[in-house]
N, C-alpha and C positions, 0 to 999 in steps of 0.2 A: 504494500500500500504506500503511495508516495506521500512524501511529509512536506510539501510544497506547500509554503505559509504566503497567504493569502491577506491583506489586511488592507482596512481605510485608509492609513495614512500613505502609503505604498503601494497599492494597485496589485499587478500581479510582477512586480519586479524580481521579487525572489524567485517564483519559478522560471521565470526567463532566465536569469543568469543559472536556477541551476541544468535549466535543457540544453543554454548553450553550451555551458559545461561538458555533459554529457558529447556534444557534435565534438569534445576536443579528447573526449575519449575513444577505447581501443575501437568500440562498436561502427565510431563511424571515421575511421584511422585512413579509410581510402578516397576520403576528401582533403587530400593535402595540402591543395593548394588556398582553401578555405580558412583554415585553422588561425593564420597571422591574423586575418582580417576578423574571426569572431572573435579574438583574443581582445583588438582592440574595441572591441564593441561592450566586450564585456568592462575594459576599464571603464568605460565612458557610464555604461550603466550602473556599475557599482558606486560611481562618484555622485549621481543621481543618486541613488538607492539611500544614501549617507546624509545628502542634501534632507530627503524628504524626512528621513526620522526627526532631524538636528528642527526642521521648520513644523513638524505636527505638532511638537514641545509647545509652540507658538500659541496662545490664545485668537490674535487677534493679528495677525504676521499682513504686511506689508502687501495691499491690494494688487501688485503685479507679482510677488509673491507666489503669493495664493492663485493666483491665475495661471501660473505657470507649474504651480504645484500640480493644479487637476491638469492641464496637459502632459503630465507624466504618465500621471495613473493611468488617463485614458490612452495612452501611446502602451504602457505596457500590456493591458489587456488586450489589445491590438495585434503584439507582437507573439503573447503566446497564442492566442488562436492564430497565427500564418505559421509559429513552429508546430505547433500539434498538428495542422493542416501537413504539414511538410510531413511529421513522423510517421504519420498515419499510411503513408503512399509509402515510403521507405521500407516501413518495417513488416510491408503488408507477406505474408509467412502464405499465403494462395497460390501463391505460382513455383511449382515444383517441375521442374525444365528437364527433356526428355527429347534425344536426338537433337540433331546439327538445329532444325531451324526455333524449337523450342531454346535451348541455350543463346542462339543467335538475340533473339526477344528480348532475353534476359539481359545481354551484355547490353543492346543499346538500352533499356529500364536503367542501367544503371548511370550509363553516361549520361543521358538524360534528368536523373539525380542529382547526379557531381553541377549540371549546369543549372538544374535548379534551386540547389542549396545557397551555391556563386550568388544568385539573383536574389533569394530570400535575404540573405547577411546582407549584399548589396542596399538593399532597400532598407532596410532595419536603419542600415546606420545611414542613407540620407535623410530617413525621419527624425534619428534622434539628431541629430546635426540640426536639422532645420529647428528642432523646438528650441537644443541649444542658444544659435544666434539668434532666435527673434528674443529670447528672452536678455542678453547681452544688448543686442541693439536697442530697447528702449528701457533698458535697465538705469533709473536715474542713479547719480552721484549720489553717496548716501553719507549725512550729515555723523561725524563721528564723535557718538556719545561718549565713551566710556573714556574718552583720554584727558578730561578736565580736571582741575586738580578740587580734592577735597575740603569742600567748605565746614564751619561750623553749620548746625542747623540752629538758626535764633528763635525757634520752640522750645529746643532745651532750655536756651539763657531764660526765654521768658518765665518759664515754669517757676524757674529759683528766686528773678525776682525780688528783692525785696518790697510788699507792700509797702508801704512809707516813701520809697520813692516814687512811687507809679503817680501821673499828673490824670484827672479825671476820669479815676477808675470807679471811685467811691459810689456815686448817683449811679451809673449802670449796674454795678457787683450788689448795691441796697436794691434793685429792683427786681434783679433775677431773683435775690434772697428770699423777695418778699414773694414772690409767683412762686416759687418751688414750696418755700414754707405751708404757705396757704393751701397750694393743693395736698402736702405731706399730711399735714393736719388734719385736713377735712375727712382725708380717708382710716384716720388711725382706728378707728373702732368698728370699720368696716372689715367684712371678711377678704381675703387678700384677694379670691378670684370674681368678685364683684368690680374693681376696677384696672381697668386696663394700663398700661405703663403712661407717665405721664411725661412728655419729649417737651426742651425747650430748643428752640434754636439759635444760635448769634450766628450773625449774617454779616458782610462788610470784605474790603478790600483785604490782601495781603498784609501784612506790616502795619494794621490799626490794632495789634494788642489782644484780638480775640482768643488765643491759645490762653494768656495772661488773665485775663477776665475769666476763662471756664475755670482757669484752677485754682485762684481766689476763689471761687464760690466752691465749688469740689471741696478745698479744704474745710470750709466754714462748714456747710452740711456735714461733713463725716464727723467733725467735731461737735454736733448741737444736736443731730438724732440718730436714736438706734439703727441704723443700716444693719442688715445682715452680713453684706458685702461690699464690695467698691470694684470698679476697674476705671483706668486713665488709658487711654491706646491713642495711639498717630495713626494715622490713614499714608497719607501720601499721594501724589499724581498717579502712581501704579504700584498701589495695592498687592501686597502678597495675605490674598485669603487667609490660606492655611497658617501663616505666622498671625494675624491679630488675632483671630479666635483662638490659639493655644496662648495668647497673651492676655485674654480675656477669661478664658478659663483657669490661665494660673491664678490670675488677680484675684478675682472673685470666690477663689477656693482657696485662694490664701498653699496654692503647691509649687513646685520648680517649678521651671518649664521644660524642664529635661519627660521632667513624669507627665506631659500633656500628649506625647506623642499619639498621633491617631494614623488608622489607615486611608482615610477619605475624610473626606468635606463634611459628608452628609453626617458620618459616628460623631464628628467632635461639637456638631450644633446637636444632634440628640442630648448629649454628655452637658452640653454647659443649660440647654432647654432643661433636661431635668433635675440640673441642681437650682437652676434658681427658679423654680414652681415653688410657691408658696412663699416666699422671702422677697424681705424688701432689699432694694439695690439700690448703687448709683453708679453709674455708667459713663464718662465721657466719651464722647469719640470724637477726635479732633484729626483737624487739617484735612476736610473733606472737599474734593473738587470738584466732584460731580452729582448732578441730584441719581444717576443711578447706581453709584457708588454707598450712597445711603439706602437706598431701596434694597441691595443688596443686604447691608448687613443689619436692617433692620429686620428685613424677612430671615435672612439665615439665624439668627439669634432667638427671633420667634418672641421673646423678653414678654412670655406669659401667654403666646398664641401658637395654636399648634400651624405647624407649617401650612397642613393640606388645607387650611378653610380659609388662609390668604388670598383674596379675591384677585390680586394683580400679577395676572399672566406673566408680563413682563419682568418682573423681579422671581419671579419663578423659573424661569429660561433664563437668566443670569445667575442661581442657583444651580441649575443642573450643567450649564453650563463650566463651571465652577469643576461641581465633578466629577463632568465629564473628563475635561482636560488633564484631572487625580489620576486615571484611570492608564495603566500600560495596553499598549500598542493592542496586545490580542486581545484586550476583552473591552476596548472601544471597537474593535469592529465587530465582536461576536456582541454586544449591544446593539449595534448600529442592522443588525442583522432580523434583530428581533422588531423593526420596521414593516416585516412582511406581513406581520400578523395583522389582523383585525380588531379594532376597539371591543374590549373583552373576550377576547379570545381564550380560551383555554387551552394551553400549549402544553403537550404533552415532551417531558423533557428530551426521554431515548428520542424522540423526534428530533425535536433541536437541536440534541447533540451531533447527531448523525447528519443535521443538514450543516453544521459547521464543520464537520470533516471533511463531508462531500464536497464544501467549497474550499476547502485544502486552508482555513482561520486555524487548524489545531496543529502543532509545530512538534515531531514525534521528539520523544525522549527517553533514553535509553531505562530500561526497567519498568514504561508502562507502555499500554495499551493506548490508541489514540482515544479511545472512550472513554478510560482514567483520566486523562487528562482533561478532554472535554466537559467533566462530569467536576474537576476541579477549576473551570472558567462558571461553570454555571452556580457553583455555591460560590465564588467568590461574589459576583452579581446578587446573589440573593442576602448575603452578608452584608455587602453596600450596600440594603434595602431599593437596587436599581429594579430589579422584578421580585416578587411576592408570591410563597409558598401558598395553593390553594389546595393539597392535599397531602397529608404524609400516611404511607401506610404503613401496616401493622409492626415494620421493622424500623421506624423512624427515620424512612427516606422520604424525601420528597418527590415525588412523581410526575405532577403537574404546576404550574405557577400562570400567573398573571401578570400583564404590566400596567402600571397605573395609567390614568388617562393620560394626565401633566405629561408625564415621563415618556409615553406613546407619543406624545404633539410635540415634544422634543425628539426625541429620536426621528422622528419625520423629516421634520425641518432640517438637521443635519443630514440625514440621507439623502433629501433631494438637493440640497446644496454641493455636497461632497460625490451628486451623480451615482449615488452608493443604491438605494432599491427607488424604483419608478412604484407609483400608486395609483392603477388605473380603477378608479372610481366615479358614481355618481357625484359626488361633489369634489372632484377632482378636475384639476383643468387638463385637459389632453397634451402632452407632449408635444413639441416641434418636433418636425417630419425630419429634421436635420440631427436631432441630440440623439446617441446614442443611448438605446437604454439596455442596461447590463442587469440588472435583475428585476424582476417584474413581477408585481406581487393584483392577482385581479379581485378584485372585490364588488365590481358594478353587478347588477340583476336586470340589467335593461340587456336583452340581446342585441338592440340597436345602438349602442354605446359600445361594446365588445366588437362588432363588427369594422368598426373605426381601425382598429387594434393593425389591419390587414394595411393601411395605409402609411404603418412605421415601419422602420429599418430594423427587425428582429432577429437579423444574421448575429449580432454580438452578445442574444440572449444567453443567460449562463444558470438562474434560475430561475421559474413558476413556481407560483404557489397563488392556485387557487382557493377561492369562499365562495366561488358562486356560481353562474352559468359559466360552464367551462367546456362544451360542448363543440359550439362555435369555434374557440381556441383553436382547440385540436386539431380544425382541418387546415391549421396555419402549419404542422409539424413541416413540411419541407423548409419554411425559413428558419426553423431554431439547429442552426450546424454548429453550432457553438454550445450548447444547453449541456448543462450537468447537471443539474435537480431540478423533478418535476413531482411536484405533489398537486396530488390530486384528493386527499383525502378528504373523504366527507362530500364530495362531489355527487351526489347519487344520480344524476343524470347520467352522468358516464358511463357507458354501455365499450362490450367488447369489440364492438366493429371502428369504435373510434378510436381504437390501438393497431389500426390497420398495419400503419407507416412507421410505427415505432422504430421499428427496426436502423430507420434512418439518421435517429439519434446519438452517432456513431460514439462521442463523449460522454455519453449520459452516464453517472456514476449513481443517481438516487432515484430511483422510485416508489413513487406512496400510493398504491390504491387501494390502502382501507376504504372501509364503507360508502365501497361504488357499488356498481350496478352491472360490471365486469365478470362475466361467467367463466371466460378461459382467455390463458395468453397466445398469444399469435407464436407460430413454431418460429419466426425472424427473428424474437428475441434474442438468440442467439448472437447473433450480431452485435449484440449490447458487450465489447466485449471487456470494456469500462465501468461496469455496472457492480457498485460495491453492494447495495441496500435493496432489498425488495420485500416490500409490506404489502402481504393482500390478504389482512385479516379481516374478519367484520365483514366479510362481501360474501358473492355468490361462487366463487370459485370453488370448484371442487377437486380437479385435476389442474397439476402441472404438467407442461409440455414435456417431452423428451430432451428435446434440444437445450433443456434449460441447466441441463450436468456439461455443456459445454463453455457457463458462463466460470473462466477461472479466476477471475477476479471479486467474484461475491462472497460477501463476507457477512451480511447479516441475512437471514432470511426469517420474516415473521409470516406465516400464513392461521390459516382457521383451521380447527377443529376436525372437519370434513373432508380437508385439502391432503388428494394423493399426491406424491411424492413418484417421482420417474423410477427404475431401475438404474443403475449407476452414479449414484451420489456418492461414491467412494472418490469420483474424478472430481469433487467440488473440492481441491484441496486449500482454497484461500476459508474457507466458511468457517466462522470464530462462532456463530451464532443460529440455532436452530432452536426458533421458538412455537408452541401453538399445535404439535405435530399430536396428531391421534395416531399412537404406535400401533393398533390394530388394525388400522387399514391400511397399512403400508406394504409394501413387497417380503414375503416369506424372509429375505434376507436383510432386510432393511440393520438390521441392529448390528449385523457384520461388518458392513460396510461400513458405516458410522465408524467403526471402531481403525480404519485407515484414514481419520481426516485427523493429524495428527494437531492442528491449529486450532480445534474447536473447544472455544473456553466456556459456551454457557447452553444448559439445553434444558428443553420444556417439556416434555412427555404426560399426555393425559389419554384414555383409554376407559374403552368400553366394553365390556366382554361379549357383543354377538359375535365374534371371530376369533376367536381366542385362541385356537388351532395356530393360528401366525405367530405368536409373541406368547414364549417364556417368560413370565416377570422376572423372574430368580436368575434365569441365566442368560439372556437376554441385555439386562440390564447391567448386571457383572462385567459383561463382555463389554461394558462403557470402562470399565475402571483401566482399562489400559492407556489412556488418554493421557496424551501426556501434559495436555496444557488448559484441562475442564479444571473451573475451578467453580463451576454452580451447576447444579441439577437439580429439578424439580420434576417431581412425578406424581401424579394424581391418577389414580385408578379405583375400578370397581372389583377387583380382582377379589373373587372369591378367599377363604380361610382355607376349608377341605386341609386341617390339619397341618399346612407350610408354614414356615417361617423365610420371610427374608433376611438370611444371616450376611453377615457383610464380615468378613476375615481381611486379617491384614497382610503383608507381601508385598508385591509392587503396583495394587489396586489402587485406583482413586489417591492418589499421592501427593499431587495438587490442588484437590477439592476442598472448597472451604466454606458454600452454603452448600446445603441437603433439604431441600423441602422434600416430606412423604405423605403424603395421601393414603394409604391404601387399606382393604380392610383384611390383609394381612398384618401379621406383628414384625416387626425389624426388632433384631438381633445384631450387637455391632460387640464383634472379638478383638483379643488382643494386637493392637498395633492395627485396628483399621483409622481409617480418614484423620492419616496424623495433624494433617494442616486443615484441618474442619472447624472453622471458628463459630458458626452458625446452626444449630438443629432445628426444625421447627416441623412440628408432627400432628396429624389433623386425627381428630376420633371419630367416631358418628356412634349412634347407639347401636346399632347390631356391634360395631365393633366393640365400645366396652364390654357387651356379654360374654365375646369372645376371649376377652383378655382378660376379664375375672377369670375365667375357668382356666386359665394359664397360671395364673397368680402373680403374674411377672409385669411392671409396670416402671420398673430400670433400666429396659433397651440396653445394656451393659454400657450407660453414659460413659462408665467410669474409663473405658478403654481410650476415649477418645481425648485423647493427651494436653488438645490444644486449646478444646471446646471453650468460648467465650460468653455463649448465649443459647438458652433452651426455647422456644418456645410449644406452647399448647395451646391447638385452637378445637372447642369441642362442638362439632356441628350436633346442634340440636335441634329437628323440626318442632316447635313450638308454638301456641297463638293465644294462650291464654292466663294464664296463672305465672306470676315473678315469685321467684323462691330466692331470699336472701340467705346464702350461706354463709359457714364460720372462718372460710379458709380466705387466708391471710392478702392472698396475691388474687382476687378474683371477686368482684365487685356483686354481681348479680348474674344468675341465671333462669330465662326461661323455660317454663315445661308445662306438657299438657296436664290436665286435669289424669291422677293415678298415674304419674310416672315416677312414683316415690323409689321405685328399687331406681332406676334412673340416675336419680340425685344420688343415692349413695353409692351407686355406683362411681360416679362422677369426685366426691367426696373422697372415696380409697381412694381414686388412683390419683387425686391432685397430691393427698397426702405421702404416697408412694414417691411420685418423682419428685416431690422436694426434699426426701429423704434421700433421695438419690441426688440430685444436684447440690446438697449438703454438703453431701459425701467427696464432692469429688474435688479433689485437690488442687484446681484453677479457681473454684466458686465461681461459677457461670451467674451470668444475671437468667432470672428465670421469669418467664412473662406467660400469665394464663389468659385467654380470650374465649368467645364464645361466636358462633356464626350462625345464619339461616339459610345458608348457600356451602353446597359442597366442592367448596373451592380453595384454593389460595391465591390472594390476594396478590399482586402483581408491584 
């Protein structure tokens, strides 16, 4: 899987320099005479490349600048779609040459290479050349700050002051006294959140004394009433955010400012917003030059109002703005990414993550997976309260999130700025026929507004993602030669015939068609031979094609319940991820073959016993433990008792597995030295099966074997609908049952008490968590 980083501030620069790279290696060593020239192409882009990080730093950078900044981006995105275009014909592996006139074909295929590679670097670097000089050529003289020599700043002097000298300060400093006093007073017996902060302002030229006059009166208040706290801050012409509010929070909290350190903008206005709730303060802020330099830290500060019910937009987007800018390179653009979504949308995370791979935002790292990593950009976002947790399930993950409105009409705004996702909507203005749009997010419900769609340049599309009629779309696929992610999920209009053309998607790394209306894939798929992701859960699919074990690059596969599986999934050797699979209706050998994908780290198996002839649970399932890089399996079945145990022994089984979800209403047995790196158990009962495992008398699983074990959990599906029984046991809140299902409860009652006797016992002290359910499932 390629680790080409992808970002807003950069474009696609990094994977151009690293493909060109690539042309200077052995693979393509028989373009000789090429090499000098992509060499110097690559200095020229790496000296860009360095430019753009040094100027995204920039809040607010130099309007030709920034002009010539987005002519990068969009020149690099440019250049990797003509080198992909290029690779794609190079490395095309179809023509296998046989006799004089077949070899003949082939030699001139290659000359014909050699002079079109000449002509691609050719052109690359007249492009970057030409952005070069035009941005040279009206590049103004630039005024040189930083070399004047260091003045006093006469705010200091002022502050010190001696009162006694100061010539008609007296009549101003008695008036503010008396306005501050009077409103201090009138509120004293009032409850603190009944009045809002009360702001005085001095106003006047430069060098009239105003620093002088605030901190005369500063002193004399902290002197004459109870304050809880104080702060004095400088502003200045440009503002460094992040130092006055760690100077305001020191003040006010009376700590260093070593100990104010924060990670973001948005923690250290929570941290100083919740220390001073309920406390009286006094606050200067001086040497202010702009009115939205106030607006800013009026609203950041909050100084008694919570941020979100600030009615002024605009101070709000100076705000996010703020930490935005906090924010490193990969997770403003995997922000800026979440632009595609729809106002309240529910984003489903593996979604997200997998669409920031698919656009090459996640940067690989030796010892994780790109999904680890992904999965560490997405808690950092939800840490910096940038999107909002809307579900965690029963393991304390979070699944699904939100993004606020505010936060959604900022990220907009920068994305169509920065050129970064197009927004074709009802209340969207249509694009010029001329700007390129690189990712594309539909949202309109007017089939006559999508239809529009056919009059822009869609050769540079890179993702889709649909919310609405997306039908129409589709029969655009011959323009998207460029496209890598295309979701479609939740599309229900989407029918199988509108995946005619797919096949033509030659780039396409992601696709989503959950809950369509898609019955089978088209045998072209194949062709897809870029195609890392394929979601067609929640639909009508039943079967998978044949040709779909020829996709070797896929790496996630999530289908439905129902969905057969080809014979030859053994040749799927990139696939890390097989989720949703009904192992009973898969091919007699299905489990074998599995057991040759030596890459697959997470699998779902759930199962129904009218076939049951196909699939050994015991041995079947075993036959996974050889795996050398599963480190999650999940299995839910109906699987008859008839006297079995699933025993799980240890040896070179399951050796890197470290969640086990079980379903089944057999008992699992785990011996000495199995699932030494199992940090997670979590085991589902249902009531036929507690009868069964009373009569066992065994309610231990032999936890104790498993060395590493972190966390048990027990979820007890009980069909239920009327009577709550409050039990005694310690870890388990309430359970429902019907009317006479007293043996039930206590059945229920042994066996909590059995495995806490068991998780006791066991020499890690696992945390242990009891749940109850109405659904014979686990939880996702």
């Amino acid at each position: 899987m390629e680790g080409l980083l992808v970002s807003a501030a950069t474009g696609a620069l990094k994977p151009v320099l690293e493909k060109l790279t690539a042309l200077m290696g052995d693979e393509y060593k028989r373009f000789k005479r090429v090499r000098r020239e992509v060499q110097s192409l690559m200095d020229e882009l790496a000296a860009m490349h360095s430019f753009l990080l040094k100027m995204s730093e920039e809040e607010n950078p130099d309007p030709q600048d920034k002009n010539w900044m987005k002519e990068v981006r969009e020149l690099s995105y440019d250049m990797e779609d003509i080198l992909d275009e290029f690779m794609l014909h190079v490395d095309d592996k179809s023509i296998s040459p046989e006799g004089f006139i077949d070899k003949f074909k082939t030699f001139l295929i290659k000359v014909r290479n050699r002079r079109r590679i000449a002509k691609v670097v050719e052109d690359l670097k007249v492009q970057v050349k030409e952005v070069g000089d035009r941005n040279k050529r009206y590049k103004s003289n630039e005024t040189i700050m930083n070399t004047s020599n260091a003045t006093m700043d006469h705010r200091a002097l002022a502050i010190f002051e001696d009162a006694s000298k100061l010539v008609g300060i007296d009549e101003p400093k008695a008036e503010l006294m008396k306005w501050l006093a009077r409103k201090y007073q009138g509120v004293a017996s009032e409850p603190l959140e009944v009045e809002p902060p009360k702001v005085v302002s001095i106003i006047g030229f430069e060098g009239m004394g105003k620093t002088t006059l605030a901190n005369q009166v500063y002193v004399e208040l902290k002197n004459q009433f109870d304050f809880d706290c104080w702060a004095f801050v400088s502003v200045s012409r440009n503002p460094d955010m992040m130092k006055i509010l760690r100077t305001i929070l020191s003040d006010v909290s009376n700590k260093p400012y070593a100990s104010t350190e924060a990670g973001s903008i948005q923690q250290i206005i929570g941290t100083i917003t919740d220390f001073l709730k309920d406390k009286r303060y006094l606050i200067v802020v001086d040497d202010i030059w702009k009115i939205k330099t106030w607006d800013i830290i009026r609203v950041q500060n909050s100084f008694g109002h919570e941020l979100g019910k600030n009615p002024e937009v605009q101070s709000m987007v100076q705000i996010l703005s703020l930490s935005y800018f906090d924010l490193p390179h990969h997770l403003k653009t995997c922000l800026l990414y979440l632009g595609t979504f729809r106002e309240d949308f529910v984003i489903d995370k593996r979604c997200l993550i997998r669409g920031w791979i698919a656009e090459g935002f996640i940067q690989e790292e030796q010892g994780c997976t790109l999904y680890e990593l992904g999965e560490r950009c997405f808690n950092e976002l939800i840490n910096r309260n940038l999107i909002q947790a809307q579900h965690i399930n029963m393991y304390g993950e979070i699944t699904v999130c939100q993004v606020h409105d505010t936060i959604l009409d900022f990220i907009i705004s920068k994305s169509e700025e920065e050129n970064f996702v197009t927004i074709f909507s009802d209340g969207y203005q249509m694009p010029g026929p001329h700007r390129k749009v690189r990712r594309l997010s539909l949202h309109s419900n007017s089939v006559e507004n999508v239809s529009q769609l056919k009059d822009l340049d869609l050769s540079h599309l890179r993702p889709v993602t649909m919310f609405s009629y997306a039908a129409e779309v589709l029969l655009l696929f011959p323009s998207f030669s460029s496209l890598r992610v295309l979701d479609l999920g939740g599309c229900t209009q989407v029918e199988s015939h509108h995946l005619a053309n797919i096949g033509n998607l030659f780039r396409l790394k992601y696709l989503i068609l959950c809950n369509t209306k898609v019955c089978e894939l088209p045998e072209q798929i194949r062709k897809l031979q870029h195609l890392e992701t394929l979601d067609i859960s929640m639909g009508k699919s039943r079967k998978l094609p044949a040709s779909i074990v020829e996709l070797k690059r896929l790496a996630h596969l999530v289908v439905d319940r129902g969905v057969v599986l080809p014979s030859g999934i053994r040749s799927m050797t990139a696939l890390e991820q097989l989720e949703g699979v009904d192992v009973f209706k898969q091919p007699i050998d299905f489990a074998q073959e599995l057991g040759h994908l030596t890459l697959l780290r997470s699998i779902s198996f759930f199962s129904n016993p009218n076939d049951r002839k196909k699939f050994d649970m015991v041995e079947d399932v075993m036959a996974l433990g050889c795996l050398p890089a599963l480190v999650f399996l999940r299995l839910i079945a109906h699987e008859s008792f008839h006297g079995r145990w699933f025993t799980i022994s240890g040896g070179d089984r399951f050796h890197s597995l470290r969640h086990f979800d079980f379903g089944c209403a057999m008992p699992v047995m785990f011996g000495a030295g199995a699932m030494p790196m199992l940090e997670k158990f979590t085991i589902m009962f249902s009531p036929e099966r507690m009868g069964l495992l009373m009569g066992t008398g065994v309610f231990h699983f032999g936890i104790q074997h498993l060395s590493n074990l972190d966390q048990v959990e027990c979820i007890f599906y009980l069909n239920s609908d009327s009577v709550v029984v409050r039990t005694t046991m310690t870890r388990m809140a309430n359970i429902s049952f019907r009317q006479g299902m007293d043996t039930i409860l206590n059945q229920v009652i042994d066996a909590t008490c059995d495995i806490e006797s068991a998780v006791s016992a066991h020499t890690k002290s696992p945390k242990l968590k009891f749940r109850h359910t109405h659904e014979w499932k686990i939880e996702d």
